[in-house]
N, CA, C and O atoms as a Maestro MAE file, in Angstrom:
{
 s_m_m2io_version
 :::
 2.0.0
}

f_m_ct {
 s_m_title
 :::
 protein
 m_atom[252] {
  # First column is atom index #
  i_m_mmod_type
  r_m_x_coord
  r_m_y_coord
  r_m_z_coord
  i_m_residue_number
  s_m_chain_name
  s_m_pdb_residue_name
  s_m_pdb_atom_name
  i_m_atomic_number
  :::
  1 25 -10.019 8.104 7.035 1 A "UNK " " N  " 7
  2 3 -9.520 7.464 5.863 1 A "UNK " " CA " 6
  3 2 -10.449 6.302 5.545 1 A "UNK " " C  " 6
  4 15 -10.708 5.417 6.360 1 A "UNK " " O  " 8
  5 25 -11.010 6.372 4.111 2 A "UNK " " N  " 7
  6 3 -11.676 5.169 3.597 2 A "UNK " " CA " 6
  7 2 -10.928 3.996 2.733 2 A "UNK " " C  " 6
  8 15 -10.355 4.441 1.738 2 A "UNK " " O  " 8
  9 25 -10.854 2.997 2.869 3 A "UNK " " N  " 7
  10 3 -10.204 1.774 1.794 3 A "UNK " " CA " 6
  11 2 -11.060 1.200 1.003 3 A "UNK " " C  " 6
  12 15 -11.805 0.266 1.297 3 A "UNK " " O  " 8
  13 25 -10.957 1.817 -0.143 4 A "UNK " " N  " 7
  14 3 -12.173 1.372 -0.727 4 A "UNK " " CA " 6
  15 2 -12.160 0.423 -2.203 4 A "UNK " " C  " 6
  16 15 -11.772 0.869 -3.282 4 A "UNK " " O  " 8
  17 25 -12.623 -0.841 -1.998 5 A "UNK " " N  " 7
  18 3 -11.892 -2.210 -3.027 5 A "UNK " " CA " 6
  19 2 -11.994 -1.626 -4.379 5 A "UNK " " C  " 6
  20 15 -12.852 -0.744 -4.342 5 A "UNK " " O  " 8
  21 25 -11.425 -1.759 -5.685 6 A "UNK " " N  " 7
  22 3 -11.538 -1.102 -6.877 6 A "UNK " " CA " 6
  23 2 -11.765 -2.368 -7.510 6 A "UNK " " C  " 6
  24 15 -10.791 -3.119 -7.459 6 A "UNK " " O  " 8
  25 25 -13.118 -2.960 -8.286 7 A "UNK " " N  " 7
  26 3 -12.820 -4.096 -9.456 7 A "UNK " " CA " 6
  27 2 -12.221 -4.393 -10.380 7 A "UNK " " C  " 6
  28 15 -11.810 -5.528 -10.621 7 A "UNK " " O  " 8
  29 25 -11.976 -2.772 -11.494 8 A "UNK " " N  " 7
  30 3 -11.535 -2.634 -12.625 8 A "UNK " " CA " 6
  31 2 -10.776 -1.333 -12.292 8 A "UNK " " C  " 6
  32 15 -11.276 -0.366 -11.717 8 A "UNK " " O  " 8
  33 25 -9.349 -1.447 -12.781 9 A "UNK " " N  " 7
  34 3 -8.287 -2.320 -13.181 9 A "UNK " " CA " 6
  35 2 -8.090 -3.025 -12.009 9 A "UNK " " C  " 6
  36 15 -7.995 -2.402 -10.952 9 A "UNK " " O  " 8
  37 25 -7.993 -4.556 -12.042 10 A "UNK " " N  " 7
  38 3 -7.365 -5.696 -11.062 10 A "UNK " " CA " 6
  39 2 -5.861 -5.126 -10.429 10 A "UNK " " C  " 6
  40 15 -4.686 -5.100 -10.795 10 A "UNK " " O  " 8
  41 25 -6.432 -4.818 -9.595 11 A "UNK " " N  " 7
  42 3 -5.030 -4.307 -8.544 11 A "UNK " " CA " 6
  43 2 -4.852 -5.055 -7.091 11 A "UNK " " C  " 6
  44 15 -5.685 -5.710 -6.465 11 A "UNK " " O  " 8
  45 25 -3.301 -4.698 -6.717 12 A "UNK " " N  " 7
  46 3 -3.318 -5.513 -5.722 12 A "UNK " " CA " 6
  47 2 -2.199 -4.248 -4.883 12 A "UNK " " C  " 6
  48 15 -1.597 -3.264 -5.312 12 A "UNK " " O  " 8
  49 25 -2.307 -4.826 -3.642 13 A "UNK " " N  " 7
  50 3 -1.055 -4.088 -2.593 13 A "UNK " " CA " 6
  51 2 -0.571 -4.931 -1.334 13 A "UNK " " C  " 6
  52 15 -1.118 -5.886 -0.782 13 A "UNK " " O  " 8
  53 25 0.751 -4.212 -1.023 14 A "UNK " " N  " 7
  54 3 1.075 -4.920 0.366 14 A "UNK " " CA " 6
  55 2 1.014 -3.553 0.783 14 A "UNK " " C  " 6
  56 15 1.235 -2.477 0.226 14 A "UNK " " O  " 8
  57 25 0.542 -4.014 2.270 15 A "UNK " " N  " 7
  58 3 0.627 -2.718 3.474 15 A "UNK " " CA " 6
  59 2 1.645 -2.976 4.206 15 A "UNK " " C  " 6
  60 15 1.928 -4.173 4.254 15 A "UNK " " O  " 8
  61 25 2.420 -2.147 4.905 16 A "UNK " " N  " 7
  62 3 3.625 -2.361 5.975 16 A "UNK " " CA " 6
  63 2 3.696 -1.250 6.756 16 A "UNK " " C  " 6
  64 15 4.248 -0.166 6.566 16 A "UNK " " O  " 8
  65 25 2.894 -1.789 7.898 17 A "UNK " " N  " 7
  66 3 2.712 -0.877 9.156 17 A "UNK " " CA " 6
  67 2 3.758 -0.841 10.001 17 A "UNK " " C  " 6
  68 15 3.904 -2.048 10.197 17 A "UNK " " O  " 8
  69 25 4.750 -0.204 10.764 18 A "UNK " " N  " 7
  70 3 5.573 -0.130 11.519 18 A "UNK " " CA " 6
  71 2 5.484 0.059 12.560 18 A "UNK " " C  " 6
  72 15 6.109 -0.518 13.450 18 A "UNK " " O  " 8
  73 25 4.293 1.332 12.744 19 A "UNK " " N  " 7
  74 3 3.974 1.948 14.347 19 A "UNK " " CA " 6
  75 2 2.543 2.334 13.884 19 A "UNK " " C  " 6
  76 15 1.867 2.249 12.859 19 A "UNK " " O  " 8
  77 25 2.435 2.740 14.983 20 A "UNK " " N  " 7
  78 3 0.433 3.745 14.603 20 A "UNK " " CA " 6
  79 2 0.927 4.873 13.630 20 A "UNK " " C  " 6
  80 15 0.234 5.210 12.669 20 A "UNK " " O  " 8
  81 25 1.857 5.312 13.838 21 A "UNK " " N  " 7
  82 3 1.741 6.591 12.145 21 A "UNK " " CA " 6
  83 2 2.321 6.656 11.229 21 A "UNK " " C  " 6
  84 15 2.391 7.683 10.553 21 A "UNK " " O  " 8
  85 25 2.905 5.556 10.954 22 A "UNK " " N  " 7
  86 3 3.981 4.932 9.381 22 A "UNK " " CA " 6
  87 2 3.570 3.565 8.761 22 A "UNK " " C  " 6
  88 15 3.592 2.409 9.184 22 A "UNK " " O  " 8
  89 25 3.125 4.236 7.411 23 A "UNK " " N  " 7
  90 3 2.417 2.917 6.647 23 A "UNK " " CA " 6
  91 2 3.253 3.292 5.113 23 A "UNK " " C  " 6
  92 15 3.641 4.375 4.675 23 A "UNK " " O  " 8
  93 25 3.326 1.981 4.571 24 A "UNK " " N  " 7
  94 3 3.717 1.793 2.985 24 A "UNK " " CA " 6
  95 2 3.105 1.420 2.719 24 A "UNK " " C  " 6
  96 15 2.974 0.344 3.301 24 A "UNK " " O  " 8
  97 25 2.144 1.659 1.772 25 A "UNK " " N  " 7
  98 3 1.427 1.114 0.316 25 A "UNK " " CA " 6
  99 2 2.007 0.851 -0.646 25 A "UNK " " C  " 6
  100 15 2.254 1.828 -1.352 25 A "UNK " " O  " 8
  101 25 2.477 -0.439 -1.131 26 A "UNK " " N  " 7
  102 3 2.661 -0.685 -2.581 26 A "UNK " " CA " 6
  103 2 2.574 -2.017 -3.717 26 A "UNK " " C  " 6
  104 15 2.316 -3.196 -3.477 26 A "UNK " " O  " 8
  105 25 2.763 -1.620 -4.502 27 A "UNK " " N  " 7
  106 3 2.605 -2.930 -5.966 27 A "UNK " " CA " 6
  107 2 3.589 -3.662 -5.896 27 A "UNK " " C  " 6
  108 15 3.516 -4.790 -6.382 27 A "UNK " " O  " 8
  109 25 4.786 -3.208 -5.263 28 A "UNK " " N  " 7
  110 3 5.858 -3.794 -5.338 28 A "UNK " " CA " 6
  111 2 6.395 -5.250 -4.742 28 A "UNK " " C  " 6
  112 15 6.632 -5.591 -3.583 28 A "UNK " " O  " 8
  113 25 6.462 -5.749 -5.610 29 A "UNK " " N  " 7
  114 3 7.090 -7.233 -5.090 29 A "UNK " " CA " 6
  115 2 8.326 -7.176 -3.991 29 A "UNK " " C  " 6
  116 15 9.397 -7.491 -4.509 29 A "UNK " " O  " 8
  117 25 8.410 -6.845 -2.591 30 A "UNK " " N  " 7
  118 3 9.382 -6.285 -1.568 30 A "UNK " " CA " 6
  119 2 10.104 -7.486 -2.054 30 A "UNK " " C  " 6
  120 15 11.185 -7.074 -2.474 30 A "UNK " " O  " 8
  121 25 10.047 -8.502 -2.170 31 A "UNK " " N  " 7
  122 3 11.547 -9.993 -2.355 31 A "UNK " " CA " 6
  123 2 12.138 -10.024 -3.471 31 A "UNK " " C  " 6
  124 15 13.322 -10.341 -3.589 31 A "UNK " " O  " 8
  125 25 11.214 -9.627 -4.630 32 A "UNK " " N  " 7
  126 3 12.019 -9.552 -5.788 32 A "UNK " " CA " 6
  127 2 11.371 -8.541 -6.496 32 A "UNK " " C  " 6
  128 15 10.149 -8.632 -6.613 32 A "UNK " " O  " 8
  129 25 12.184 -7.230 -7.182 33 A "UNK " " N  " 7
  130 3 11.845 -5.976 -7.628 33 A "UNK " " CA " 6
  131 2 11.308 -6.773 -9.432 33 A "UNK " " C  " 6
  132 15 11.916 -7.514 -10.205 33 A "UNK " " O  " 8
  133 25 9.941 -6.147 -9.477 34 A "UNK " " N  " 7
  134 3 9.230 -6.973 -10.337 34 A "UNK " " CA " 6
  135 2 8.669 -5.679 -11.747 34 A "UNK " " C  " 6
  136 15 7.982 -5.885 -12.748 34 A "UNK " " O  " 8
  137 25 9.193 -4.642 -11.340 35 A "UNK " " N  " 7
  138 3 8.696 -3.592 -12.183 35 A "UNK " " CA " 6
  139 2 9.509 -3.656 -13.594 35 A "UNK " " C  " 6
  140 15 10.596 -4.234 -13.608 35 A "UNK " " O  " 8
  141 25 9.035 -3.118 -14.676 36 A "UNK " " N  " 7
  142 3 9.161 -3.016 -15.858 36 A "UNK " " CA " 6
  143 2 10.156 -1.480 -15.994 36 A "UNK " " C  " 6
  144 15 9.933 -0.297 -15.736 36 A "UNK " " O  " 8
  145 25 11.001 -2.037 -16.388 37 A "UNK " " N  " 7
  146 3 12.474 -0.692 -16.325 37 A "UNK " " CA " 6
  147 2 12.245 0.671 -17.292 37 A "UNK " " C  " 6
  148 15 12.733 1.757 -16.979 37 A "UNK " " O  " 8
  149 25 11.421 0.464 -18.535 38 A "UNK " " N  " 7
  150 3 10.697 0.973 -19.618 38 A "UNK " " CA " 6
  151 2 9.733 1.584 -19.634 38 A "UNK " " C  " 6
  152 15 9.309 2.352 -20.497 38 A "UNK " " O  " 8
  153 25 9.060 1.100 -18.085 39 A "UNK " " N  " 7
  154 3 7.811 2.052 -17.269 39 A "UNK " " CA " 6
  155 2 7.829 1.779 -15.923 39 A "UNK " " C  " 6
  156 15 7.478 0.827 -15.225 39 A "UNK " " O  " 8
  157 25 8.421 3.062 -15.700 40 A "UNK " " N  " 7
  158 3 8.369 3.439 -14.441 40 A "UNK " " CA " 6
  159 2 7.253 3.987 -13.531 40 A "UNK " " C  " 6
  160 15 7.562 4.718 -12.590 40 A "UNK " " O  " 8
  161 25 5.795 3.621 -13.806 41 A "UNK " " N  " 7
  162 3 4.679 3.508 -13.071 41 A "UNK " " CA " 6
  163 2 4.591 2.092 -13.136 41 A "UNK " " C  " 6
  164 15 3.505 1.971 -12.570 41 A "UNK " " O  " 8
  165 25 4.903 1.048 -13.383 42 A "UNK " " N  " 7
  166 3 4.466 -0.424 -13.734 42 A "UNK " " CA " 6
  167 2 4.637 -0.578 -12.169 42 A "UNK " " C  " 6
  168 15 3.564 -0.893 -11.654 42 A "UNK " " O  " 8
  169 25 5.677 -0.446 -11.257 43 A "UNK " " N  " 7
  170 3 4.762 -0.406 -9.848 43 A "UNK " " CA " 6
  171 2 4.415 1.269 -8.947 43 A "UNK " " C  " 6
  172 15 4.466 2.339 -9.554 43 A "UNK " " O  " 8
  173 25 4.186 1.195 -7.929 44 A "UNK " " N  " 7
  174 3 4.099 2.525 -7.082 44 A "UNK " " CA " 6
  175 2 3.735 2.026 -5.938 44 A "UNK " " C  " 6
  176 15 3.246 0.934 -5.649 44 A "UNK " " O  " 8
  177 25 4.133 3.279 -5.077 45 A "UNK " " N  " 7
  178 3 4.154 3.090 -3.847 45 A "UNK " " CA " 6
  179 2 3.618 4.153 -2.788 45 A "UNK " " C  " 6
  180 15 4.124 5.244 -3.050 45 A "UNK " " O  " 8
  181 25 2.949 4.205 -1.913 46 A "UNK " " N  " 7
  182 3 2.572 5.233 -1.139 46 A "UNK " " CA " 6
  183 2 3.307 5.321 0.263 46 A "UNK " " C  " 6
  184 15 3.245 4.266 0.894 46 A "UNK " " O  " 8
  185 25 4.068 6.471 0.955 47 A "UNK " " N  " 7
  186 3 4.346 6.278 2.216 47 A "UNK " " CA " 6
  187 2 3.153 7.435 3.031 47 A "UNK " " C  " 6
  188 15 2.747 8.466 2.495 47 A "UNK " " O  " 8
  189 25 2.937 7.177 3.774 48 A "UNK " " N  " 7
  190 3 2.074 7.776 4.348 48 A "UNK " " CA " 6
  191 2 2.327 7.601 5.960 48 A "UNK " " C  " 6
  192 15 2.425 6.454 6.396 48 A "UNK " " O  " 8
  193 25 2.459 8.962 7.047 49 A "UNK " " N  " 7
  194 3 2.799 9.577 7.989 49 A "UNK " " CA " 6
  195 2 1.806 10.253 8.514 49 A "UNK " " C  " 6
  196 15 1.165 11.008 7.782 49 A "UNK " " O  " 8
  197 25 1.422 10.101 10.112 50 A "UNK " " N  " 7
  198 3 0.261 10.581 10.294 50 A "UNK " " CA " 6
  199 2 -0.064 9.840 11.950 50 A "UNK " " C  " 6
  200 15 0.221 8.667 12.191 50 A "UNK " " O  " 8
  201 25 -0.562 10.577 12.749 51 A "UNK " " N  " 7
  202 3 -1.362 10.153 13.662 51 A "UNK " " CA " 6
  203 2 -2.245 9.461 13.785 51 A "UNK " " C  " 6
  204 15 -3.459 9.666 13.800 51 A "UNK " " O  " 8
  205 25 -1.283 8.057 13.937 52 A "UNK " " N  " 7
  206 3 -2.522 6.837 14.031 52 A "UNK " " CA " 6
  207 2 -2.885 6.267 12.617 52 A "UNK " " C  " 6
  208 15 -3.832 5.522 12.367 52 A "UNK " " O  " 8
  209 25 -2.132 6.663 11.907 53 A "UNK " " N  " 7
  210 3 -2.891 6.369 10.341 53 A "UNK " " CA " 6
  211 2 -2.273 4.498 10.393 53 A "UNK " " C  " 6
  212 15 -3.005 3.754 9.741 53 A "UNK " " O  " 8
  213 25 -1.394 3.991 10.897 54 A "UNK " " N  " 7
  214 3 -1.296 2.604 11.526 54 A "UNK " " CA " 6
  215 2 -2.240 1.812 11.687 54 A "UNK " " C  " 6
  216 15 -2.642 0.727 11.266 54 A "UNK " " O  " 8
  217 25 -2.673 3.088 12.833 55 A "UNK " " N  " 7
  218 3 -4.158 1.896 13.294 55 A "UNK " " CA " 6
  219 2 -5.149 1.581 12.528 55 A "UNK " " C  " 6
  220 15 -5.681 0.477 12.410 55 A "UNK " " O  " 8
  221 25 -5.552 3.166 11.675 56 A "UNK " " N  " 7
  222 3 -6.888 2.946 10.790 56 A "UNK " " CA " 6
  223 2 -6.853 2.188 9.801 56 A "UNK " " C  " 6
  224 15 -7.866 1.504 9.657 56 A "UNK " " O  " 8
  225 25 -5.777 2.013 8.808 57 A "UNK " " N  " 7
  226 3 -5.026 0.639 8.364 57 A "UNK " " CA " 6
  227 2 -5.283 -0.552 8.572 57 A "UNK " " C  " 6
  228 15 -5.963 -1.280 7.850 57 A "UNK " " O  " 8
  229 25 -4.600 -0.911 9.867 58 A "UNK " " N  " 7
  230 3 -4.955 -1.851 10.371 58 A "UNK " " CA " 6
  231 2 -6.599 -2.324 10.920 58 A "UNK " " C  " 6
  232 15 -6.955 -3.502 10.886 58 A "UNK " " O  " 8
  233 25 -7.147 -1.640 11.224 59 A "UNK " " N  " 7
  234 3 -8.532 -1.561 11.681 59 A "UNK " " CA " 6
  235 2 -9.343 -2.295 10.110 59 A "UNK " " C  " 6
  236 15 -9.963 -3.349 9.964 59 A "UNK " " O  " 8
  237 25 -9.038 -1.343 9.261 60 A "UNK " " N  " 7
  238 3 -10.030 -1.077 8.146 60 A "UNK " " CA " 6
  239 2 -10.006 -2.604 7.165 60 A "UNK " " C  " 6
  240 15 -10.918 -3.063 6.477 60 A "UNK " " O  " 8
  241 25 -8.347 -3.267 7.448 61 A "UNK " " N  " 7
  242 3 -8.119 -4.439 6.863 61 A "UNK " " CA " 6
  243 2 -8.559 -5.635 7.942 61 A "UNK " " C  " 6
  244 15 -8.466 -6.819 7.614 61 A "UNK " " O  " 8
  245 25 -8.995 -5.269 9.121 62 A "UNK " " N  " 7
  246 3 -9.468 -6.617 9.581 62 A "UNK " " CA " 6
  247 2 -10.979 -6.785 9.778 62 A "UNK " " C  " 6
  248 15 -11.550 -7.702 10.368 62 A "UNK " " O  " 8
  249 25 -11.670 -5.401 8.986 63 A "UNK " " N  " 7
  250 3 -13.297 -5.227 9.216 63 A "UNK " " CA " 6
  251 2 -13.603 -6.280 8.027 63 A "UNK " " C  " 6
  252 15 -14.766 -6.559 7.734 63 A "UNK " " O  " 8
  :::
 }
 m_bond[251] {
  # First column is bond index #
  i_m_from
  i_m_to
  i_m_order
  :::
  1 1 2 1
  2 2 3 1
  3 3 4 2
  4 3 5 1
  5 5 6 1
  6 6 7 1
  7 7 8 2
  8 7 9 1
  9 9 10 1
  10 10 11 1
  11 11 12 2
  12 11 13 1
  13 13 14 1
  14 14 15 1
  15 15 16 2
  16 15 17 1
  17 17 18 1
  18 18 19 1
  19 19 20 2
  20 19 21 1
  21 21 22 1
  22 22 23 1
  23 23 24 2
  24 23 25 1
  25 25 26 1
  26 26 27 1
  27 27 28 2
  28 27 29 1
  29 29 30 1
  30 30 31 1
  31 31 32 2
  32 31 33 1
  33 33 34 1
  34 34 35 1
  35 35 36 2
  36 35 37 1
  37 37 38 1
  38 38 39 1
  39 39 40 2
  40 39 41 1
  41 41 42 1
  42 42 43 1
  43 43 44 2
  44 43 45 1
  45 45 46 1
  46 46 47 1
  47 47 48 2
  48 47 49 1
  49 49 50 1
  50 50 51 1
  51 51 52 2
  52 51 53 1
  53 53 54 1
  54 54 55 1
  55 55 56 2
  56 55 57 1
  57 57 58 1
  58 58 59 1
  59 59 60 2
  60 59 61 1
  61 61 62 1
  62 62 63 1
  63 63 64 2
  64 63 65 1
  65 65 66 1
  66 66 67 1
  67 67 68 2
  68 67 69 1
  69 69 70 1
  70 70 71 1
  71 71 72 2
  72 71 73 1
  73 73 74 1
  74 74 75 1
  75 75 76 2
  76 75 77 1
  77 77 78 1
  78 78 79 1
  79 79 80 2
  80 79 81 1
  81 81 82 1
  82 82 83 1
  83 83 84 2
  84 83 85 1
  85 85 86 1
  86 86 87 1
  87 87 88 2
  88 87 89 1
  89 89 90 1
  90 90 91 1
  91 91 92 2
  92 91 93 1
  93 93 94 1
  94 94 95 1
  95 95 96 2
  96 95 97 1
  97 97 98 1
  98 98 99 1
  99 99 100 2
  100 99 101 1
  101 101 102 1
  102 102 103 1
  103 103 104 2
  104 103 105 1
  105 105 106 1
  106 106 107 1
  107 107 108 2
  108 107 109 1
  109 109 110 1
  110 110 111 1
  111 111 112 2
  112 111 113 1
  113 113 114 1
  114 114 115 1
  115 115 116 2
  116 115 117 1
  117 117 118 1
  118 118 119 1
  119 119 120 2
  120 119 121 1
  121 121 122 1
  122 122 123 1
  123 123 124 2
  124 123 125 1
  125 125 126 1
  126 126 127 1
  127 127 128 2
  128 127 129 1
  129 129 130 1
  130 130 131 1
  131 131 132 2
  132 131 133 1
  133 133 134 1
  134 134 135 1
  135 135 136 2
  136 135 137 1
  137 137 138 1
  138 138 139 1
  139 139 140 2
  140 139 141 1
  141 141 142 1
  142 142 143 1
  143 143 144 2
  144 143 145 1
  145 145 146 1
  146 146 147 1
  147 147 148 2
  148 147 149 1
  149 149 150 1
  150 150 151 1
  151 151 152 2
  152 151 153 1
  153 153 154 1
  154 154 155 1
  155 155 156 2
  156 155 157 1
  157 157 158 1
  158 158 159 1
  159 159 160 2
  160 159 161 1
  161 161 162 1
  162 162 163 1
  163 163 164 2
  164 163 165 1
  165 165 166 1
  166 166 167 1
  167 167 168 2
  168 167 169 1
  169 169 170 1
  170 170 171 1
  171 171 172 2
  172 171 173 1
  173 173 174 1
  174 174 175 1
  175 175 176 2
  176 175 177 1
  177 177 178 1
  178 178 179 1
  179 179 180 2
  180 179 181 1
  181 181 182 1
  182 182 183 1
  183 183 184 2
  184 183 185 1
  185 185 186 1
  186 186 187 1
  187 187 188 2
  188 187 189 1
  189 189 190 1
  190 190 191 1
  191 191 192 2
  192 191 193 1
  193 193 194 1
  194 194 195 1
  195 195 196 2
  196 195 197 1
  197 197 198 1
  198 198 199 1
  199 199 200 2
  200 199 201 1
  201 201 202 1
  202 202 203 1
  203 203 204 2
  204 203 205 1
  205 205 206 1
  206 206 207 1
  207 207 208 2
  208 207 209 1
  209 209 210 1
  210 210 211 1
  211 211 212 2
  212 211 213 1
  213 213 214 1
  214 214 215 1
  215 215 216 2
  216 215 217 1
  217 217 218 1
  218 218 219 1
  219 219 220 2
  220 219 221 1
  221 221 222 1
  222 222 223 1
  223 223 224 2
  224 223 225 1
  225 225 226 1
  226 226 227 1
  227 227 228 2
  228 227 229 1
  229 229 230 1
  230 230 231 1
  231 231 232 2
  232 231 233 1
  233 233 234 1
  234 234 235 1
  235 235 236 2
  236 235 237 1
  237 237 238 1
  238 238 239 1
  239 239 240 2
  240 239 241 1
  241 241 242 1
  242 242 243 1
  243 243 244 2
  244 243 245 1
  245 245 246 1
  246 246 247 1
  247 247 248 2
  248 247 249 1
  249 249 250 1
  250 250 251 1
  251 251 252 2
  :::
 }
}
């Protein structure tokens, strides 16, 4: 797995690793739900499951 920074469009994410093979990716404001009710892409989210995909995560955000 590559993480690879995007300039254009200005995006942002939180990661939330649990174990080595459960990660969340998302836009979402986790404290206060910040999305636009009228568009329902205004945030998204990725869950992603996998052997070790934790670590590479973690790895790739502290290189």
């Amino acid at each position: 797995m590559d993480l690879t920074g995007v300039p254009e469009p200005q995006l942002h994410a939180k990661f939330l690793a649990w174990d080595s093979d459960h990660v969340v990716v998302s836009s979402l404001n986790w404290g206060s739900q910040s999305g636009l009710e009228d568009n329902p892409l205004d945030e998204i989210g990725l869950y992603l499951e996998g052997t070790q995909v934790g670590d590479v995560v973690a790895r790739d955000l502290r290189a």
